[in-house]
py3Dmol code that shows the C-alpha trace and the ligand (Angstrom):
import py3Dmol

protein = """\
ATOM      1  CA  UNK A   1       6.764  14.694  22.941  1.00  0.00           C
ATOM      2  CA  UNK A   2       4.919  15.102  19.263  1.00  0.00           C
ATOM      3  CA  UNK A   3       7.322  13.912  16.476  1.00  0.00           C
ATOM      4  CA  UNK A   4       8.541  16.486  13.966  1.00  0.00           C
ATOM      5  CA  UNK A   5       6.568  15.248  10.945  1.00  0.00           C
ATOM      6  CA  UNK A   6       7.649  14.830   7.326  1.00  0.00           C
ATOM      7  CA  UNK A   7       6.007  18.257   5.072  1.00  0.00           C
ATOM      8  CA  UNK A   8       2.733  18.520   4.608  1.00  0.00           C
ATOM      9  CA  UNK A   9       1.844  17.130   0.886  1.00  0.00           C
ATOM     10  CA  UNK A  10       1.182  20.587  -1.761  1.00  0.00           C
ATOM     11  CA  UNK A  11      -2.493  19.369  -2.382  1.00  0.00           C
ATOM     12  CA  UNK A  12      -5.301  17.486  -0.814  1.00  0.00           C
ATOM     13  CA  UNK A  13      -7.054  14.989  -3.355  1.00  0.00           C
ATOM     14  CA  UNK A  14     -10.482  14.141  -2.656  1.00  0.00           C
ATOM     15  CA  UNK A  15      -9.496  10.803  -1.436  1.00  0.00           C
ATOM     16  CA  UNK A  16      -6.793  11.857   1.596  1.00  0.00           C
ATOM     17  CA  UNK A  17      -9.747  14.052   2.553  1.00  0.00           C
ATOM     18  CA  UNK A  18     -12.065  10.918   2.904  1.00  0.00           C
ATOM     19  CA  UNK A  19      -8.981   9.417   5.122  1.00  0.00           C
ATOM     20  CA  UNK A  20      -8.526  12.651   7.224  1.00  0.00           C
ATOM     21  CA  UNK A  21     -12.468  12.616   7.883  1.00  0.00           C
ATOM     22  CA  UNK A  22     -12.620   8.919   8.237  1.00  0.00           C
ATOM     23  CA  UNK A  23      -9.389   9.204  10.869  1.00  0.00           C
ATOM     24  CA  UNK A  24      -6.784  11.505  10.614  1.00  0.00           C
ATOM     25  CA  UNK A  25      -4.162   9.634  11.837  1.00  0.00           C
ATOM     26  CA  UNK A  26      -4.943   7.471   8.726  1.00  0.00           C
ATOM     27  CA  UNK A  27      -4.390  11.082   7.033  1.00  0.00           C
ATOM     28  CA  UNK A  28      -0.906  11.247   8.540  1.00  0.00           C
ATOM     29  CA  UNK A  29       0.478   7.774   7.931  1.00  0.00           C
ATOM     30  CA  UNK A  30      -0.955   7.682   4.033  1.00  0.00           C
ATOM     31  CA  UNK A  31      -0.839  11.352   3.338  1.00  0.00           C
ATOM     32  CA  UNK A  32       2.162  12.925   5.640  1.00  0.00           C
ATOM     33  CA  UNK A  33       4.533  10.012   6.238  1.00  0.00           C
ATOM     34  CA  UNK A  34       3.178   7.824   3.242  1.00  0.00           C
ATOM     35  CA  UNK A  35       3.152   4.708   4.828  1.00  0.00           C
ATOM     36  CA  UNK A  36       3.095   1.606   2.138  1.00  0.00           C
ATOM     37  CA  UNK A  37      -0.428   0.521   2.039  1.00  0.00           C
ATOM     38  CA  UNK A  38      -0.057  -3.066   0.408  1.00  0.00           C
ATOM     39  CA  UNK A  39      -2.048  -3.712  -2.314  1.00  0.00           C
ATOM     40  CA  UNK A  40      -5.114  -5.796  -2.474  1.00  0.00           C
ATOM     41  CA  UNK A  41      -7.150  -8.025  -4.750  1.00  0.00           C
ATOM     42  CA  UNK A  42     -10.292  -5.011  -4.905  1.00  0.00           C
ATOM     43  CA  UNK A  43      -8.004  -2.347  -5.770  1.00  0.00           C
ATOM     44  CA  UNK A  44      -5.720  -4.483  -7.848  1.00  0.00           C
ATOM     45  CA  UNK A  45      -9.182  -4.918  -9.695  1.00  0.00           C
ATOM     46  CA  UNK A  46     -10.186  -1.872  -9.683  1.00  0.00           C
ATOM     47  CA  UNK A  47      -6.697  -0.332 -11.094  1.00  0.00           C
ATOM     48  CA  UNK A  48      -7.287  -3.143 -13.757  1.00  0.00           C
ATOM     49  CA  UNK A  49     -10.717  -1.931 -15.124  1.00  0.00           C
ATOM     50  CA  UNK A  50     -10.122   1.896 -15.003  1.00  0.00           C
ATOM     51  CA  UNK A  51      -6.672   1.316 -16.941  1.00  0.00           C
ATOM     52  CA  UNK A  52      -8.909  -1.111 -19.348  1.00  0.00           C
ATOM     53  CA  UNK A  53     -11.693   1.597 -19.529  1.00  0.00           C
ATOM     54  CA  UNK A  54      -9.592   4.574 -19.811  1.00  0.00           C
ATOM     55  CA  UNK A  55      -7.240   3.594 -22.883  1.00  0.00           C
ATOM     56  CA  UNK A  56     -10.902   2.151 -24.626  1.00  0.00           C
ATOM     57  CA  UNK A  57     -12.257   5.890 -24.260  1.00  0.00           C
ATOM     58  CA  UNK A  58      -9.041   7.242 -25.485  1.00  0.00           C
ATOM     59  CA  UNK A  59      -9.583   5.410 -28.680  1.00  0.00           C
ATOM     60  CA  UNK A  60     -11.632   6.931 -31.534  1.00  0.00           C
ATOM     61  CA  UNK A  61     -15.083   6.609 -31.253  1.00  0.00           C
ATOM     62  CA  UNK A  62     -15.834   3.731 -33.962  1.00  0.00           C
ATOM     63  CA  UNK A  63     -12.628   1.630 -32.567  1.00  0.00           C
ATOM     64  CA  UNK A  64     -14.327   1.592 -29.280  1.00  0.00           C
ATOM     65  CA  UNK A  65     -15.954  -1.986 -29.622  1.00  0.00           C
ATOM     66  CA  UNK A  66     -16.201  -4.968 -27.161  1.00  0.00           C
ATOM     67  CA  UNK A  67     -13.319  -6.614 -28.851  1.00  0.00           C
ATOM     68  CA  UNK A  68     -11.185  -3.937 -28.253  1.00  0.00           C
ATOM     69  CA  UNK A  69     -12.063  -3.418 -25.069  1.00  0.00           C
ATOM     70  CA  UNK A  70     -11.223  -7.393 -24.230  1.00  0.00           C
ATOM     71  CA  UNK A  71      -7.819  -6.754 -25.907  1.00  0.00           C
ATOM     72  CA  UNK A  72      -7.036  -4.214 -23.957  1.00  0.00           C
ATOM     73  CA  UNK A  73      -7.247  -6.348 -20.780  1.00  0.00           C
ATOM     74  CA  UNK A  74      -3.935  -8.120 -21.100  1.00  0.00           C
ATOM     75  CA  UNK A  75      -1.661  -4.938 -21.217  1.00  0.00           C
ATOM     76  CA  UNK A  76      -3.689  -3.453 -18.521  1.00  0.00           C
ATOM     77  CA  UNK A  77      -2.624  -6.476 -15.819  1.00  0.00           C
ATOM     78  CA  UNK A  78       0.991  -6.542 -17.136  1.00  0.00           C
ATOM     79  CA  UNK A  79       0.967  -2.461 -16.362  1.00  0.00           C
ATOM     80  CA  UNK A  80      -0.711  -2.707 -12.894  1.00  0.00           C
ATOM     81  CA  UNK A  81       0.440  -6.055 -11.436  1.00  0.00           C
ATOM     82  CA  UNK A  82       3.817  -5.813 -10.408  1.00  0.00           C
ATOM     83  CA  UNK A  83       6.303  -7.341  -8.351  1.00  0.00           C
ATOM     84  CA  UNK A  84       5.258  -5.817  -5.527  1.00  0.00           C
ATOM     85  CA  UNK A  85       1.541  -6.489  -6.043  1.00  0.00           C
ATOM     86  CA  UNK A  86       2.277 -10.397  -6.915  1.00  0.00           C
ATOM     87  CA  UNK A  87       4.092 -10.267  -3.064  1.00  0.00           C
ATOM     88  CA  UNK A  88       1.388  -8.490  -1.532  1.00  0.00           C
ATOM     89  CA  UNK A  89      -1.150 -10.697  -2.682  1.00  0.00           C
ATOM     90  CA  UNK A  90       0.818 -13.689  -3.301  1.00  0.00           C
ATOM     91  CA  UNK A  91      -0.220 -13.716  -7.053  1.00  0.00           C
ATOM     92  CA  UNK A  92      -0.724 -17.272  -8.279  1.00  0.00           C
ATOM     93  CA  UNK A  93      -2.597 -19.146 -11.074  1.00  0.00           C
ATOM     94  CA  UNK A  94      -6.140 -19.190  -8.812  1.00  0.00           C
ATOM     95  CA  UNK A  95      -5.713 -15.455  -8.108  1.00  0.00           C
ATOM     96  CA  UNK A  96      -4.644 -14.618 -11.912  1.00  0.00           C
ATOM     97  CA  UNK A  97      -7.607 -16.414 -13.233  1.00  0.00           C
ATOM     98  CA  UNK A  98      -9.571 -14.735 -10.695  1.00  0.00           C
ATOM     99  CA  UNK A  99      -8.778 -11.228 -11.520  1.00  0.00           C
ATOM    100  CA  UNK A 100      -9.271 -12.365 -15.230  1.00  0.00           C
ATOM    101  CA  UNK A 101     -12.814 -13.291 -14.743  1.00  0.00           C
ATOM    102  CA  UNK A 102     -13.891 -10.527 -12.256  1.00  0.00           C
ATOM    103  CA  UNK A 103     -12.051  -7.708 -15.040  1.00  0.00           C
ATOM    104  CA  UNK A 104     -13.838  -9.383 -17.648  1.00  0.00           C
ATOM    105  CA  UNK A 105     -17.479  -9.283 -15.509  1.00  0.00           C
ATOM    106  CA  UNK A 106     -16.399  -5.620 -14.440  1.00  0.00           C
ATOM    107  CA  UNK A 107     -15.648  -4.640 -18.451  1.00  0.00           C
ATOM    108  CA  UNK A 108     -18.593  -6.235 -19.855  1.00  0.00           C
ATOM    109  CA  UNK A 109     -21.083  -4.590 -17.264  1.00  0.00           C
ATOM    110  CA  UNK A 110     -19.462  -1.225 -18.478  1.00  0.00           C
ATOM    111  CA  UNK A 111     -20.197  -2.214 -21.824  1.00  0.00           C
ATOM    112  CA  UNK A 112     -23.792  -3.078 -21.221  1.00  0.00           C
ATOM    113  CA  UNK A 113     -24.581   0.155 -19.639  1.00  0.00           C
ATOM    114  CA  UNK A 114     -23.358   2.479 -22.032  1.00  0.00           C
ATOM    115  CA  UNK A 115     -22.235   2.026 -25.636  1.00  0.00           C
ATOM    116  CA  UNK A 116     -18.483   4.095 -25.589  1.00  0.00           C
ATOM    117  CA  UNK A 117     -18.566   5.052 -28.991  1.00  0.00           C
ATOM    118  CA  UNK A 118     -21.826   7.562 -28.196  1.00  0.00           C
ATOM    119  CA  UNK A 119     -18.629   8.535 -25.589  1.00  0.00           C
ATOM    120  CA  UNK A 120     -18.088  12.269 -26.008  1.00  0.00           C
ATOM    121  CA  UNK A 121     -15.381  12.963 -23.211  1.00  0.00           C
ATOM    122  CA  UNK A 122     -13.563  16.251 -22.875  1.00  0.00           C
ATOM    123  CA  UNK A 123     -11.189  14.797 -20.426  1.00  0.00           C
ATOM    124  CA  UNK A 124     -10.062  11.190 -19.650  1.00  0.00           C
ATOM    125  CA  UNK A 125      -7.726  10.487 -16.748  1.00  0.00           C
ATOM    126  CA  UNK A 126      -7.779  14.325 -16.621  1.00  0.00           C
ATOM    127  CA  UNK A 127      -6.020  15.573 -13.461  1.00  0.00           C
ATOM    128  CA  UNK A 128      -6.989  19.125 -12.365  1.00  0.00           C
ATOM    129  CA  UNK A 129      -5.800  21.431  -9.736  1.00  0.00           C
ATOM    130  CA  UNK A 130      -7.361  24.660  -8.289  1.00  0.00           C
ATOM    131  CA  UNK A 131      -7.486  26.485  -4.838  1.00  0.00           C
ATOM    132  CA  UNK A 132     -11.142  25.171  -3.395  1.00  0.00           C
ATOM    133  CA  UNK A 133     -11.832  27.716  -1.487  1.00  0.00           C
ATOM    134  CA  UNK A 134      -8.487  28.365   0.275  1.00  0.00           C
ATOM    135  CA  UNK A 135      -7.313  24.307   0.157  1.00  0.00           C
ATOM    136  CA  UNK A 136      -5.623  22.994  -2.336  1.00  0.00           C
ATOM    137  CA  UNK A 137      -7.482  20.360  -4.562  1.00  0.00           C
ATOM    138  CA  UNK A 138      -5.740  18.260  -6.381  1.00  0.00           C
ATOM    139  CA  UNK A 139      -8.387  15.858  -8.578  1.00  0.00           C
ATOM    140  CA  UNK A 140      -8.370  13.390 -11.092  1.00  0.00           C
ATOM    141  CA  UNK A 141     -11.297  12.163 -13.081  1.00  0.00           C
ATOM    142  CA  UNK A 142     -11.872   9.296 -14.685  1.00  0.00           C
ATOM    143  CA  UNK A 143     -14.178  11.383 -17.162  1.00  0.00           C
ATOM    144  CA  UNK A 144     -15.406  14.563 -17.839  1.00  0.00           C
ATOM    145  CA  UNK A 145     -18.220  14.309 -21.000  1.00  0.00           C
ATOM    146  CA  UNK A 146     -19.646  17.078 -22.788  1.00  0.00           C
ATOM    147  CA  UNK A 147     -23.151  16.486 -24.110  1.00  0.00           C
ATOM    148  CA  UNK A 148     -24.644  17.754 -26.908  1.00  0.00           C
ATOM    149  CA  UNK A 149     -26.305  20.702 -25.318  1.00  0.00           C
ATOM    150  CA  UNK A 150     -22.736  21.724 -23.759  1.00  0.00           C
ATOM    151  CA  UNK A 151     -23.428  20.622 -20.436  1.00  0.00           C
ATOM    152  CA  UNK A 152     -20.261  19.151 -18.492  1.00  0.00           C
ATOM    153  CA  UNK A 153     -21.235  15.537 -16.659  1.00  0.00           C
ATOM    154  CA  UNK A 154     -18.199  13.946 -14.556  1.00  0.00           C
ATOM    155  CA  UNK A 155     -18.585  10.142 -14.763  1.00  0.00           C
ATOM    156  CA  UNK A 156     -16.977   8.047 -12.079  1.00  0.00           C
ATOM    157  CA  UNK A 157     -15.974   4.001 -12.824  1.00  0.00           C
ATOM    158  CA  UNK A 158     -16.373   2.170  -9.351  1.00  0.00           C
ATOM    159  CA  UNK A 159     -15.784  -1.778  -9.271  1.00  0.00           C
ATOM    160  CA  UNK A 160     -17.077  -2.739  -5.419  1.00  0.00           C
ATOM    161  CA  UNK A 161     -20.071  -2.850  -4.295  1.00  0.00           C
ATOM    162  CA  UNK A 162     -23.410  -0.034  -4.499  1.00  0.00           C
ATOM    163  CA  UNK A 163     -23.096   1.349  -0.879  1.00  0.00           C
ATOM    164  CA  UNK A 164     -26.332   0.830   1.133  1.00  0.00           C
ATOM    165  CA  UNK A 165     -28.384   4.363   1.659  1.00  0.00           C
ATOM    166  CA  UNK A 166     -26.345   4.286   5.461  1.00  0.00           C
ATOM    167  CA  UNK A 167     -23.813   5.715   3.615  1.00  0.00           C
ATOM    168  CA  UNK A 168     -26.056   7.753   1.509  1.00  0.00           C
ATOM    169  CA  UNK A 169     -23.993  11.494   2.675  1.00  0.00           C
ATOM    170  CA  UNK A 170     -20.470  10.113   1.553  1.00  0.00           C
ATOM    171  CA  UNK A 171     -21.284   8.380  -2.128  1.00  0.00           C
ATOM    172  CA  UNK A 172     -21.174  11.245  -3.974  1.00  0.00           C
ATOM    173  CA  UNK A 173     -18.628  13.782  -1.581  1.00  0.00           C
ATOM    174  CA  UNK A 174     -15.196  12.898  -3.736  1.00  0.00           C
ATOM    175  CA  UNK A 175     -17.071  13.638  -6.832  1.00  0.00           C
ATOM    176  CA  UNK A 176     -19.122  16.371  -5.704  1.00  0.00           C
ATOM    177  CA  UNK A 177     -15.641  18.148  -4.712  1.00  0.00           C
ATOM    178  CA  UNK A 178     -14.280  17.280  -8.358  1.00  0.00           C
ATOM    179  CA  UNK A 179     -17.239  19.450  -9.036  1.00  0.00           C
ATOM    180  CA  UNK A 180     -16.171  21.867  -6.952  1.00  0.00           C
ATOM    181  CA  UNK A 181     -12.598  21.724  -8.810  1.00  0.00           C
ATOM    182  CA  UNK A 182     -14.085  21.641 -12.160  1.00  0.00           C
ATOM    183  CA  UNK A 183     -15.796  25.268 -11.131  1.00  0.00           C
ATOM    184  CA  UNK A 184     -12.206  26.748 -10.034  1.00  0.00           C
ATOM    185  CA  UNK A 185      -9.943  25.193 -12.776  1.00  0.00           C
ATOM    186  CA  UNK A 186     -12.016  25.458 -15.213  1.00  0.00           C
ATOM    187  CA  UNK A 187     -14.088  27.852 -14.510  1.00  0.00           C
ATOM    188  CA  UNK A 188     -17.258  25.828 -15.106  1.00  0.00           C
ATOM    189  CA  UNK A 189     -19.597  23.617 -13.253  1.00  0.00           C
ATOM    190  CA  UNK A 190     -20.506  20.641 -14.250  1.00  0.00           C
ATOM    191  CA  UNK A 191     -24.213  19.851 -14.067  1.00  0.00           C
ATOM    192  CA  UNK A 192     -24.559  16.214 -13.443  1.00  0.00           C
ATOM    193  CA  UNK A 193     -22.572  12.880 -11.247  1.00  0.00           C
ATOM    194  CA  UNK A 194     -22.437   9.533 -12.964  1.00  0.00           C
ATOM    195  CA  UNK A 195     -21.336   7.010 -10.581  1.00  0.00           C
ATOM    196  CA  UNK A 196     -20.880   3.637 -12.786  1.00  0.00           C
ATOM    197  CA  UNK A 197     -21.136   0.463 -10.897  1.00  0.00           C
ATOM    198  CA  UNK A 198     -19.701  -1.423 -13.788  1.00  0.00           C
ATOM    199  CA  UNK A 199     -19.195  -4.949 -11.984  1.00  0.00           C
ATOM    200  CA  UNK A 200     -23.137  -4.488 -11.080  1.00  0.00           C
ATOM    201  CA  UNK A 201     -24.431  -2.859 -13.827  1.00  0.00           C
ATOM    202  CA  UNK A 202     -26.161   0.011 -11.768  1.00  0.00           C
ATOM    203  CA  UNK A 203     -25.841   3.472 -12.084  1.00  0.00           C
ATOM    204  CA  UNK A 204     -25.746   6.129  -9.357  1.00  0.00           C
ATOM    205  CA  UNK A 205     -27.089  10.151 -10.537  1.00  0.00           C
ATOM    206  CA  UNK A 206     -26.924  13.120  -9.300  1.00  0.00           C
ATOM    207  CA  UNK A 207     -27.653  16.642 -10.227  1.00  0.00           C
ATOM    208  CA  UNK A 208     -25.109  19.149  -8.724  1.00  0.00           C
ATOM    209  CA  UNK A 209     -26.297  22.202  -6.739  1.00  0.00           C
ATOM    210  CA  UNK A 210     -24.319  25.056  -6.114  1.00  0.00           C
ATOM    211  CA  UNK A 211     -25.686  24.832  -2.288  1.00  0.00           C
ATOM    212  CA  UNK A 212     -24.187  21.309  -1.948  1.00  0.00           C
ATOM    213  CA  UNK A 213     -20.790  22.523  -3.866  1.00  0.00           C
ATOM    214  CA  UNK A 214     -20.238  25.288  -1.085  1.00  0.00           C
ATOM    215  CA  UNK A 215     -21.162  23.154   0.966  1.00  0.00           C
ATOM    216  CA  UNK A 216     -18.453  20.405   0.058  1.00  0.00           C
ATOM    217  CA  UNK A 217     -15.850  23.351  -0.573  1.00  0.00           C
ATOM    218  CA  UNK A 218     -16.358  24.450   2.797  1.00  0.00           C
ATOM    219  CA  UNK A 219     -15.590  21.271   4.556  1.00  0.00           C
ATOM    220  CA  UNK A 220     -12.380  20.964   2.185  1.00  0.00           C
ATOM    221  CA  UNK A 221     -11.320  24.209   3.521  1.00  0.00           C
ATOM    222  CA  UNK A 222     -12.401  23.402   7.079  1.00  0.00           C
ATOM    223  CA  UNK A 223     -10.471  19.972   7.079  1.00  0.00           C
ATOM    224  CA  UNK A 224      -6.702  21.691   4.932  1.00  0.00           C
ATOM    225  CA  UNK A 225      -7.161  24.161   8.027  1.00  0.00           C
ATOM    226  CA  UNK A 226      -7.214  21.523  10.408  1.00  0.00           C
ATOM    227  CA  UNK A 227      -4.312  19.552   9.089  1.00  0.00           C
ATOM    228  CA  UNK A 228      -1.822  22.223   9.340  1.00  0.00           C
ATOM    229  CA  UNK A 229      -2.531  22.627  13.259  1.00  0.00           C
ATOM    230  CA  UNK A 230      -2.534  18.852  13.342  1.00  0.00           C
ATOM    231  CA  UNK A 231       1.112  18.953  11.525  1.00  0.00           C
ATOM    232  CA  UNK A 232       1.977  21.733  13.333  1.00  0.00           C
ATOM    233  CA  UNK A 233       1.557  19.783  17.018  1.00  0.00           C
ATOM    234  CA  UNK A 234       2.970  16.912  15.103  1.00  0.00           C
ATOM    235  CA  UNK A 235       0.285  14.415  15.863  1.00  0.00           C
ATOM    236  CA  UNK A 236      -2.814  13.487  13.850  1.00  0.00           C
ATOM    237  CA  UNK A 237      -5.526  12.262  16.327  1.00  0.00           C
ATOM    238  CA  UNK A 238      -6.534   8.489  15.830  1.00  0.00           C
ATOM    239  CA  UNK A 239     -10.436   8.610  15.939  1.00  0.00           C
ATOM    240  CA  UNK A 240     -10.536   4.152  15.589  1.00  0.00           C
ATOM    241  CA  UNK A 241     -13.602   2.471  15.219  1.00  0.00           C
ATOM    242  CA  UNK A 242     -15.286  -0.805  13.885  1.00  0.00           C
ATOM    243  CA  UNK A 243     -15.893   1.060  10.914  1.00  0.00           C
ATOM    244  CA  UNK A 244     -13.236   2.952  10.215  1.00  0.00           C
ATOM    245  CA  UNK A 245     -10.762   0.765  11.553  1.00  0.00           C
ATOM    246  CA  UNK A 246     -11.944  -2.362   9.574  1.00  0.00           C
ATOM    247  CA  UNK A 247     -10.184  -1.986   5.948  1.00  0.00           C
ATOM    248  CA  UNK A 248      -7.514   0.345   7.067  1.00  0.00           C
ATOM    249  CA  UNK A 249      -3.823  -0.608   6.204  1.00  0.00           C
ATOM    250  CA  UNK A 250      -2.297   0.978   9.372  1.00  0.00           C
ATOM    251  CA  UNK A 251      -4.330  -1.686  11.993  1.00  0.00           C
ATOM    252  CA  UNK A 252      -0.746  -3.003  13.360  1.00  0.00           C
ATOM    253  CA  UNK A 253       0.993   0.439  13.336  1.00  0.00           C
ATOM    254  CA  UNK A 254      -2.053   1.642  15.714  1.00  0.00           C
ATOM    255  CA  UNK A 255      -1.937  -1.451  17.599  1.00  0.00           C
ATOM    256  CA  UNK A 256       2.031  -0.756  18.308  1.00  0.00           C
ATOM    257  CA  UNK A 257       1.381   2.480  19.657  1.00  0.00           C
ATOM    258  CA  UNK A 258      -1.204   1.510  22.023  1.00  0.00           C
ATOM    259  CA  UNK A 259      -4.376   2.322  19.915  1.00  0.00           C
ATOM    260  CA  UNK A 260      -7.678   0.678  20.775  1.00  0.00           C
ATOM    261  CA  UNK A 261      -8.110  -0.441  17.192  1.00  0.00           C
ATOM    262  CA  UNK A 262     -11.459  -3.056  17.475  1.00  0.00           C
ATOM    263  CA  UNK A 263     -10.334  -6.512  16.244  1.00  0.00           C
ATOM    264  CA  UNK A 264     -11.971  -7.170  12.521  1.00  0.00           C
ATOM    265  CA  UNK A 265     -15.783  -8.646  12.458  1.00  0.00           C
ATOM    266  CA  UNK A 266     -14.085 -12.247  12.119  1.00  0.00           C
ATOM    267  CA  UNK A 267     -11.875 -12.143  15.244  1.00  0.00           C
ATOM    268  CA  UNK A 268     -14.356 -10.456  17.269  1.00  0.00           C
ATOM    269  CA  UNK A 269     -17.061 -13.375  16.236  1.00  0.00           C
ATOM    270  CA  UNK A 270     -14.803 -16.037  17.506  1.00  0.00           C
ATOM    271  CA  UNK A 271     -14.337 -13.771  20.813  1.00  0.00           C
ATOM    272  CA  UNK A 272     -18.066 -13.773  21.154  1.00  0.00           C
TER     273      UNK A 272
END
"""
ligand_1 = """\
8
SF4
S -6.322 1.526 12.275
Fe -8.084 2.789 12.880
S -7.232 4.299 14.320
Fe -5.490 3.431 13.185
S -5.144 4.812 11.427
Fe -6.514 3.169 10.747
S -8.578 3.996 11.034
Fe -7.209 5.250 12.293
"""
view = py3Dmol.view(width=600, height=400)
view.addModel(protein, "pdb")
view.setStyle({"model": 0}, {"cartoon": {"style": "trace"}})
view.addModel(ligand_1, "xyz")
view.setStyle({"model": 1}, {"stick": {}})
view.zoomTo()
view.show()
């Protein structure tokens, strides 16, 4: 028999929507039962840089310098590792200095691709929620910059990797529905996608199109629709694969219920 699951969360971020269409039993352990996830050194990182980038931005335009941007660094580690990040990742000296040196990389690449005093956000950190057609969207953005000719741009920090063109369809779908948001908060659209590879130092564009914005605020609606008959029957399908399956934090709850989960690439080389 299904289990009788915990409420449905209010709002879907852009995010839980990537888990539901990645799995949505990954959905219903983050989203529905909110399963720990433990932390780990990339998103430590990346919690790091955006915390580093967003209190630079926040300052006035002429105090935004490189110095200020390295002394923000400090306070930004106190306020994101914790004690339960130093036990998930067993936080010591190597791992410290680490972090230290891949923030530092990560800030400095920012720095080198745009100058943050010519900055001219309207919204930093700025958390926005709207009905998407018929789901509820809840979305916040690193950035939202107004240029000169009044034109809205939503800029993105990301500290991995620049995805390969394989995942070409799903680079720009949680900021293409922030778009989508943007249009039914605020009743505007904004015209362009900045995706900032700062630990790189590349840069990912993208016009937005209405056509694609329907498109993405269809398949919002489409996927809040599903979870509720998912909820409903009290069980979220597990869809595993190597992919999917790979970085997920539920592996051994899947693996105690049965679940084919594929062993990660490592254990599966040794097997071969
Ligand atoms: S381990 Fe695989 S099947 Fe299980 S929740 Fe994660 S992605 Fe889904």
């Amino acid at each position: 028999m299904a289990a009788v699951l915990p409420p449905l969360p209010a709002a879907l971020s852009p995010s839980r929507l990537q888990d539901f269409h990645a799995c949505p039993r990954r959905y219903q352990y983050a989203a529905v039962e909110r399963r720990p996830q433990p932390a780990t050194f990339a998103t430590v990182k990346g919690r790091v840089v955006h915390h580093v980038l967003e209190h630079l931005v926040r300052e006035e335009p002429a105090a935004r310098t490189s110095s200020a941007a390295a002394a923000l660094v400090p306070a930004a580690e106190d306020a994101v590792v914790d004690e339960g990040v130093r036990a998930d990742l067993g936080f010591d000296d190597d791992l410290r200095a680490r972090l230290r040196r891949e923030v530092d990389e990560a800030v400095a690449g920012y720095l080198a691709m745009e100058d943050p005093r010519d900055v001219r956000a309207e919204g930093v950190e700025l958390r926005l929620s709207a009905a998407v057609d018929g789901a509820p969207i809840l979305g916040i953005l690193d950035r939202l910059d107004r240029d000169a000719d009044g034109r809205l741009t939503i800029v993105d920090y990301k500290t991995g990797s620049v995805p390969s063109r394989t995942w070409d369809r799903y680079t720009f779908a949680n900021t293409e529905l922030y778009a989508a948001l943007c249009q039914a908060a605020l009743g505007e659209l904004p015209t362009t996608i900045r995706l900032l590879y700062v630990s790189q130092r590349a840069e990912a564009t993208r016009p937005v199109t209405e056509v694609v914005i329907r498109a993405r605020a269809a398949a919002a609606s489409h996927a809040w629709h599903a979870i509720g008959e998912y909820h409903e029957r009290g069980d979220f399908p597990a869809r595993p694969s190597a992919s999917t399956c790979r970085f997920c934090a539920y592996r051994a709850d899947c693996l105690a219920q049965g679940i084919a989960v594929p062993p990660p690439p490592t254990a599966r080389a040794t097997t071969l």
